[in-house]
C-alpha positions in Angstrom: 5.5 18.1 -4.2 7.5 18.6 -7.5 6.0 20.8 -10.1 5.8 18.0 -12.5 2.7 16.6 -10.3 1.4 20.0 -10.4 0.4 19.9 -13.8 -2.7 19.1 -15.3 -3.0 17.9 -18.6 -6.4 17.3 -20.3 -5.8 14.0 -22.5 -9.1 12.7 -24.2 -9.5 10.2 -26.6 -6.9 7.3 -27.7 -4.4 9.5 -26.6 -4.7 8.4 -23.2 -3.5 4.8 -23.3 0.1 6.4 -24.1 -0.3 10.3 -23.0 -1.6 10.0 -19.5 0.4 8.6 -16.3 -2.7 6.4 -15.4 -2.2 4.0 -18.6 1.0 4.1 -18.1 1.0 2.7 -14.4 -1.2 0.0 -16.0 1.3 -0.9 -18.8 4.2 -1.0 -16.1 2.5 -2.9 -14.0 1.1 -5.7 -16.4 5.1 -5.6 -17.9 5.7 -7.4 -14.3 2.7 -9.6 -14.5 3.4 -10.8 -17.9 7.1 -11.2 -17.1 6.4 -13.5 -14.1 3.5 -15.3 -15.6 5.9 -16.5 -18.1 8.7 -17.3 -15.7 6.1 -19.2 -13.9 4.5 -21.0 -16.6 8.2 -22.1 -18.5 9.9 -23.0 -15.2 12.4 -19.8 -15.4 11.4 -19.1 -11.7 15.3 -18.6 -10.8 15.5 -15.7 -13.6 12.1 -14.3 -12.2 13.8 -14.5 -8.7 16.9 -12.4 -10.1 14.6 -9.7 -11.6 12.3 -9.2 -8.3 15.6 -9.1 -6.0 14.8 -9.5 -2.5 15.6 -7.4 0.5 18.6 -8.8 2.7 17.4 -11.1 5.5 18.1 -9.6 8.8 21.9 -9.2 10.1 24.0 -8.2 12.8 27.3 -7.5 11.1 28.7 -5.7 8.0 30.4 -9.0 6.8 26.9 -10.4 6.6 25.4 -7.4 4.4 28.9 -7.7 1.9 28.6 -12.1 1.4 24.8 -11.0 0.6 26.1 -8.6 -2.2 28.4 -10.9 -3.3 25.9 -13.6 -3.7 22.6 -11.2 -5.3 24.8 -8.0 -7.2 24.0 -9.5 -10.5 19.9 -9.3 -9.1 20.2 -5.7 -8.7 21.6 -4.7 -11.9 19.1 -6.3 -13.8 16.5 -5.1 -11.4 17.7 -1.5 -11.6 18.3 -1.8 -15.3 14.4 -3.3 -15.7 13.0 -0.3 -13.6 15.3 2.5 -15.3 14.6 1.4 -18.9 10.9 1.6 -18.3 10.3 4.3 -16.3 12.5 6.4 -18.6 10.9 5.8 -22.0 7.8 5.8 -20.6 8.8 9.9 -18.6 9.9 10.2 -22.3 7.1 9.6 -24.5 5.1 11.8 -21.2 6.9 15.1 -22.0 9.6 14.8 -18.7 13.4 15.5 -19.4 15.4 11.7 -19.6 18.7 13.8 -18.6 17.2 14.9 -15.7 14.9 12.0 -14.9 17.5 9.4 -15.0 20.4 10.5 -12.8 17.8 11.5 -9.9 16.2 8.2 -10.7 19.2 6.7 -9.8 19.7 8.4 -6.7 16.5 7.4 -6.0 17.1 3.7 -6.5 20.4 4.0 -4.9 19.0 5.2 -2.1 16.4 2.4 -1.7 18.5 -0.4 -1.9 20.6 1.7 1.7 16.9 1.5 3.3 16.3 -2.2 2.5 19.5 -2.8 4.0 18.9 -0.4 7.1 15.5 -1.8 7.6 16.9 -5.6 7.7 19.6 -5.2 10.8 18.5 -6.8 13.8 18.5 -3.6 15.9 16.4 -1.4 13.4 14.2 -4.5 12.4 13.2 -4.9 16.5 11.8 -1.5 16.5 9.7 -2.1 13.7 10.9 0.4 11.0 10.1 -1.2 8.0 11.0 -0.8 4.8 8.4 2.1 3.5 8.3 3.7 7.1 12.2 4.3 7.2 12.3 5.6 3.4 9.3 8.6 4.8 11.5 9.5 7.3 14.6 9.1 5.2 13.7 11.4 2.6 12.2 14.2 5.3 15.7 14.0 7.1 17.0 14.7 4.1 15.1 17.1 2.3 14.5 18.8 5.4 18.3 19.5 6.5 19.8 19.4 3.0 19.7 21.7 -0.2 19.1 19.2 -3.5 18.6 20.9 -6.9 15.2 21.8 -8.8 16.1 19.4 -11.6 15.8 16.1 -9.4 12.3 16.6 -8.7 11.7 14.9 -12.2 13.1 11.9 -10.3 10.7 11.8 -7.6 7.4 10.6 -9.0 4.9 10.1 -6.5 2.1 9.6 -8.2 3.7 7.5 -10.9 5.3 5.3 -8.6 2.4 4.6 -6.4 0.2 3.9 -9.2 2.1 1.5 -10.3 2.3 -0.5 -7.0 -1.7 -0.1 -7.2 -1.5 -2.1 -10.3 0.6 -4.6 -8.8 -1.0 -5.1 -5.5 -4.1 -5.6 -7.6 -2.6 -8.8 -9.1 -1.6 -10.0 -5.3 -5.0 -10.0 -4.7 -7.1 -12.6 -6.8 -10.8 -12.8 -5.8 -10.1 -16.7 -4.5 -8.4 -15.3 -1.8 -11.5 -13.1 -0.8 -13.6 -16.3 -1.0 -11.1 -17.8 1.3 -11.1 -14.7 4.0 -14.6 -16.0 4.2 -17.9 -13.9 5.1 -16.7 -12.6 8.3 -13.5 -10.7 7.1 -16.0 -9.1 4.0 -18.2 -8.2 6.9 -15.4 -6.4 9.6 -13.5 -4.8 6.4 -17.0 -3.5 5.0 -18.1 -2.1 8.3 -15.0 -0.3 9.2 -14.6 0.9 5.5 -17.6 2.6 5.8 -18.2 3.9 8.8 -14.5 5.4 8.8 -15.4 6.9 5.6 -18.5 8.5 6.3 -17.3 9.5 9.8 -14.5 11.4 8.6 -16.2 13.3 5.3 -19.0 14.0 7.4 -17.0 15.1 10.6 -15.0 16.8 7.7 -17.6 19.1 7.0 -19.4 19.8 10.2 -15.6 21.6 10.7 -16.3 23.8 7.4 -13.6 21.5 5.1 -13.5 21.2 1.2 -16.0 18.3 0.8 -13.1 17.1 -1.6 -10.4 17.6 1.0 -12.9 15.6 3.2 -13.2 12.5 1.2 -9.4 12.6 0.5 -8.8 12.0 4.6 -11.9 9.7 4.5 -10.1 7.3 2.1 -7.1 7.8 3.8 -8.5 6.5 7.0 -10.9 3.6 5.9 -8.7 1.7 3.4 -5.2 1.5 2.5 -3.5 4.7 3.7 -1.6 6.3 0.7 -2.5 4.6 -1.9 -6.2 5.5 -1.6 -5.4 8.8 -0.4 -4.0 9.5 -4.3 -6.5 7.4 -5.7 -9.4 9.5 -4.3 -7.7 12.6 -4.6 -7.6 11.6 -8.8 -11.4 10.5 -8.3 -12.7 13.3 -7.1 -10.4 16.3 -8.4 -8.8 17.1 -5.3 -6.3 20.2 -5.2 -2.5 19.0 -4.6 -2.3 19.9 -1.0 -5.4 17.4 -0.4 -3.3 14.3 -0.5 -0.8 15.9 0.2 -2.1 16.8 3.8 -4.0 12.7 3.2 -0.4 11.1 3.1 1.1 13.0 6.3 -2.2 12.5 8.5 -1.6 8.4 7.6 1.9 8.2 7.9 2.0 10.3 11.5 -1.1 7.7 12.5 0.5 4.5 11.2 3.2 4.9 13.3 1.4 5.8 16.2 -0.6 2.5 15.5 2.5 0.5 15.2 3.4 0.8 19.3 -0.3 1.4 20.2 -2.2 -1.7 19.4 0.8 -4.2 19.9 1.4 -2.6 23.3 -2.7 -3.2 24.6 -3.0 -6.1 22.9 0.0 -7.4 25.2 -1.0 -6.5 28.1 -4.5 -8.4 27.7 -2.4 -11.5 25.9 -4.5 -11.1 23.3 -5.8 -14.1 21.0 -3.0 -13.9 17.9 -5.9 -14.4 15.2 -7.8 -11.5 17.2 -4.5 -9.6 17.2 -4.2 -9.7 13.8 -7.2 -9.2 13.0 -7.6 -6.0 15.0 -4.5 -4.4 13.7 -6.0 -5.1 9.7 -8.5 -3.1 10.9 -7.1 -0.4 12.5 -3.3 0.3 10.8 -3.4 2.7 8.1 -0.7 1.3 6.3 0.3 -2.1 4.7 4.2 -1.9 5.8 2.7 -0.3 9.5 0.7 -3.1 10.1 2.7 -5.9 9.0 5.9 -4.7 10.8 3.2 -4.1 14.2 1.7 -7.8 13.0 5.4 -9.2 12.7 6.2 -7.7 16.1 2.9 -8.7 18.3 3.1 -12.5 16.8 7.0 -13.2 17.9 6.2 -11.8 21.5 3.0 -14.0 21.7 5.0 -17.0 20.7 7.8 -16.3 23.0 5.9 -15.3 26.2 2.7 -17.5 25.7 2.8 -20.3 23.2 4.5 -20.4 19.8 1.1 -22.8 18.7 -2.3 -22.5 19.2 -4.6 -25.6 18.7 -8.4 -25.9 17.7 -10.2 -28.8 17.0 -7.6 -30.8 16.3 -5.6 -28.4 14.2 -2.5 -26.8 15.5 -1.0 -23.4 14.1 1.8 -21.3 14.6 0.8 -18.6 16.4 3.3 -15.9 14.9 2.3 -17.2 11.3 -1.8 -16.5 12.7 -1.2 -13.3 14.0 0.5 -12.5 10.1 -2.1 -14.4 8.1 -5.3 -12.9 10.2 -3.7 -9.0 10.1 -3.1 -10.2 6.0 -6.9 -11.1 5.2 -8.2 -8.0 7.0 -5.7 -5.7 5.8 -4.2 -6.2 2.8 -7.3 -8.7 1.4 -10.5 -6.9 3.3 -9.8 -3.2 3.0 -7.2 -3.1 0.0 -10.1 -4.2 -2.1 -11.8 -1.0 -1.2 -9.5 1.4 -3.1 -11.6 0.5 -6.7 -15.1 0.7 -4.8 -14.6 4.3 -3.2 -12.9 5.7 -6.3 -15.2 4.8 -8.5 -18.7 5.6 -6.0 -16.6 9.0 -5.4 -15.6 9.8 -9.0 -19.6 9.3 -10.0 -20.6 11.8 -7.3 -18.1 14.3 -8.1 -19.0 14.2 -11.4 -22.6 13.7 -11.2 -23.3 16.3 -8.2 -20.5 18.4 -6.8 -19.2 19.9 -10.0 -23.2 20.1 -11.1 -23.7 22.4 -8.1 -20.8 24.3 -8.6 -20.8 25.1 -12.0 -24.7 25.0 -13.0 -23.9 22.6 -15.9 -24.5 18.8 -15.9 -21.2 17.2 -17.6 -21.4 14.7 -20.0 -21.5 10.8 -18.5 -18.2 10.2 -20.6 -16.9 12.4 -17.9 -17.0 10.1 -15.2 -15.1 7.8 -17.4 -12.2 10.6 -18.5 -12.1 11.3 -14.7 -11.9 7.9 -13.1 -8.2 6.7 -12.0 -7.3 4.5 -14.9 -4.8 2.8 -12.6 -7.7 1.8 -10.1 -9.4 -0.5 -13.2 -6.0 -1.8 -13.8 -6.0 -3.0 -10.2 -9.6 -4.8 -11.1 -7.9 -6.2 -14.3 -4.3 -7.1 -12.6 -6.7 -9.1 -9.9 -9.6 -10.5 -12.0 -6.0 -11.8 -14.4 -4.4 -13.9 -11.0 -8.1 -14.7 -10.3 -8.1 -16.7 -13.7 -4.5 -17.9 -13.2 -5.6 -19.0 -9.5 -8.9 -20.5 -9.4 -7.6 -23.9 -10.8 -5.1 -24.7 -8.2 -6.1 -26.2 -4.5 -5.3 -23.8 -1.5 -2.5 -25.9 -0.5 -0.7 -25.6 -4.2 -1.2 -22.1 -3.9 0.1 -21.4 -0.7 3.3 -24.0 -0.8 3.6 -23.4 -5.3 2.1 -20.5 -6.7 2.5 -18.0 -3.8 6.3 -18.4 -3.4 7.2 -18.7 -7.1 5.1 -16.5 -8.8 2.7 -14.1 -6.1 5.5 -13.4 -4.1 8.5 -12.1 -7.1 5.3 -9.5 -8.1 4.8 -8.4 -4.2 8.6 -7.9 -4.3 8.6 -5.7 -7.2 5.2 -3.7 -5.6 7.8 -3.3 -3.0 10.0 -1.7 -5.1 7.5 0.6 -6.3 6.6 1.3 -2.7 9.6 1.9 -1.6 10.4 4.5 -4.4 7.1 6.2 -4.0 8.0 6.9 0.1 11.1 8.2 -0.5 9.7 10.4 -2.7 7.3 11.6 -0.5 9.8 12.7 2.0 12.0 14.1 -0.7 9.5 16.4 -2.1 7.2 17.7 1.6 8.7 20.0 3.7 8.0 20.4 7.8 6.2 23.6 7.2 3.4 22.0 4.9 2.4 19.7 8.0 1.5 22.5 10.1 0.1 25.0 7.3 -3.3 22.9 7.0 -4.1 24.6 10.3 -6.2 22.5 13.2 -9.3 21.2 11.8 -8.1 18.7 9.2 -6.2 16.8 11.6 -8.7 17.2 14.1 -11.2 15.4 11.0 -8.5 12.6 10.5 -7.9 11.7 14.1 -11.1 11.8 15.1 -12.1 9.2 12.7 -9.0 7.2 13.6 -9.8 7.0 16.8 -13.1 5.5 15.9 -11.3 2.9 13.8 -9.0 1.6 16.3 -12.1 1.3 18.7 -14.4 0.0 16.7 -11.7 -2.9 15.5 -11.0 -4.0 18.9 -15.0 -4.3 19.4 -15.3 -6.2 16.2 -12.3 -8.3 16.2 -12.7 -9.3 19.7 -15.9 -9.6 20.7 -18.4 -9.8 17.5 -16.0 -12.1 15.3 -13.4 -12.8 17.3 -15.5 -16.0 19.0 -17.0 -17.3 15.3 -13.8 -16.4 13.5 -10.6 -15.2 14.7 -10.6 -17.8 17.8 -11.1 -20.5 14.8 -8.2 -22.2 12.2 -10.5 -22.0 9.5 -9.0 -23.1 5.6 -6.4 -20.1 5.9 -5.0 -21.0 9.0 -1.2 -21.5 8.8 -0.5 -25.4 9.9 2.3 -26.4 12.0 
């Protein structure tokens, strides 16, 4: 990682709102919300559209990718222009260099529009490298084989990036949709949460690990990959290497995942709800699981049945698979992220650092240490909640979800996209293997549990009371 996310800068009092990355993650990220809620609300939907550019649709041929261009460059200016301005006053008023931020920044951007195109043709879409998968492996290859100067490090903002997306995948979650997931998904995303998490950090320490370094690839594991790697790792104190060690263990596993569950699924013919289901359970990362959703659902409806009726409703069955992987996933265990920060951050405070140092910290400490960005989540969620609540679920799916849900998902994309690439621009081959055995023994371990146990659940305990059902959610044909 760059040295810039090596320091450590104590920030109390109003200060933090404008000193400390956290706040700053929350102001970008409500910049979005406020700038689409307004689109929404005044009928500027098109100009919202422009702003949160879209990736290109998939294509066979260049002549495809350049009438694309032709038809969005205006999009991408105003995209880049949007991301550039912010992120640079904000580095600014932080202490980082603008003349070094902003060209590397560039580069960075530059780069991700090549892996949104990449990721879109056919050939690269079919083996199911999405967009934040390809940008990993992208910046390894290159920062791996190539030399790139010191200064562009100020460019590649990890932390900064993903907390951002944190934010914003906060305000693609409003608590209606929870209520529409229903008690059974609550249930399956609670019980794998936990037990993964307590699995891992116990396994974790029976092997002689940091108890921090331990809750790091606990996180990692039993929510949301990444993201809660860094957000426990800011919880709890955790040294650099921590989630460092967090992201590759994911990454390596969310690939594997990708081929793995698909592949057995197929060769049972597995219900697509159940499917879908099992792979929210078990992927340990949003764009993994979506692209192994995305690939189990088209072979189901082109080798068994493109639709799937119950009680008199019929359903696509490559929208079910989607939908089913979307409530576990990015709805059941997402939601997790605030809860284990925040149970974490209180036992850190309250016990670990106790022990260690023979002093009881103030309770105000638990509030200087909790990850600012995680509350924004809570706010950014608890806001679309509000805007949400009033509108039927068919309004929201066919209305509000295309024209105003889906611009801020595109610009979490964004986010997501510059906060892979940064990850493989700024780890090296050598740190995967210096962590030694027993960390990934800790992490696999535990992952192996998770895929097991979401088969169990998703097929046999809910499968026949949910996933076999259309309840409201259920995508109509």
């Amino acid at each position: 990682m760059s040295d810039n996310e090596e320091r450590v800068e104590v920030v109390r009092g109003v200060q933090t709102l404008w000193k400390t990355e956290d706040w700053w993650a929350v102001w970008m990220a409500f910049i979005v919300i406020g700038i689409a809620l307004y689109c929404y609300y005044t009928g500027n939907v098109p100009a919202l559209k422009t702003l949160a550019v879209s990736a290109p649709g998939k294509w066979t041929s260049w002549d495809q990718v350049v009438a694309y261009f032709q038809k969005n460059w205006i999009g991408y200016i105003v995209n880049y222009l949007f991301w550039a301005v912010v992120f640079t006053i904000s580095s600014k008023i932080l202490g980082f260099r603008v003349r070094t931020f902003l060209p590397s920044f560039t580069f960075v951007y530059l780069v991700s529009i090549a892996i949104f195109v990449i990721a879109a043709n056919k050939v690269v879409h079919n083996y199911n490298l999405e967009p934040p998968i390809l940008a990993v492996i992208l910046g390894l290859i290159l920062s791996n084989v190539f030399r790139f100067p010191k200064w562009m490090d100020d460019g590649f903002r990890v932390e900064y990036y993903i907390k951002t997306g944190i934010v914003l995948l906060g305000a693609t979650l409003p608590f209606t949709l929870i209520y529409m997931a229903g008690p059974y998904v609550i249930a399956q995303a609670a019980t794998v949460a936990i037990t993964a998490f307590l699995l891992i950090y116990f396994v974790g320490q029976k092997l002689g690990l940091d108890k921090r370094t331990a809750s790091v690839l606990g996180a990692g594991a039993a929510v949301c990959g990444v993201s809660a790697s860094i957000a426990m790792a800011a919880a709890v104190r955790a040294k650099k290497e921590d989630y460092v060690f967090g992201i590759a263990a994911v990454i390596i596993a969310a690939i594997i995942a990708i081929f793995l569950i698909p592949a057995i699924a197929m060769s049972i013919q597995m219900h697509p709800g159940e499917a879908g289901a099992w792979i929210g359970t078990s992927e340990f990362a949003d764009a993994a699981g979506f692209a192994a959703a995305e690939w189990y659902g088209e072979w189901y409806a082109s080798h068994v049945s493109p639709t799937i009726t119950v009680d008199g409703v019929t359903a696509d069955t490559h929208e079910l698979t989607i939908w089913a992987y979307t409530l576990m996933k990015v709805i059941g265990r997402d939601i997790w992220i605030g809860l284990w920060a925040f149970i974490m951050a209180i036992v850190s405070t309250t016990r670990w650092e106790t022990e260690e140092s023979g002093v009881r910290p103030s309770p105000m400490e638990i509030w200087w240490r909790f990850p600012k960005f995680v509350i924004g989540f809570l706010i950014a969620s608890a806001v679309m909640t509000a805007v949400t609540v009033s509108v039927d679920p068919y309004t929201y799916m066919h209305v509000m979800k295309p024209n105003l849900i889906g611009p801020i998902k595109t610009m979490r994309t964004w986010t997501f996209i510059f906060t892979f690439f940064s990850i493989g621009m700024t780890t090296r081959f050598r740190e995967f293997v210096k962590f030694g055995a027993r960390p990934w023994a800790a992490f696999f371990i535990g992952a192996t549990v998770v895929v097991i146990l979401g088969y169990i659940l998703s097929h046999y305990v809910f499968g026949p009371i949910a996933w076999q059902k259309l309840p409201l959610w259920a995508p109509r044909v």
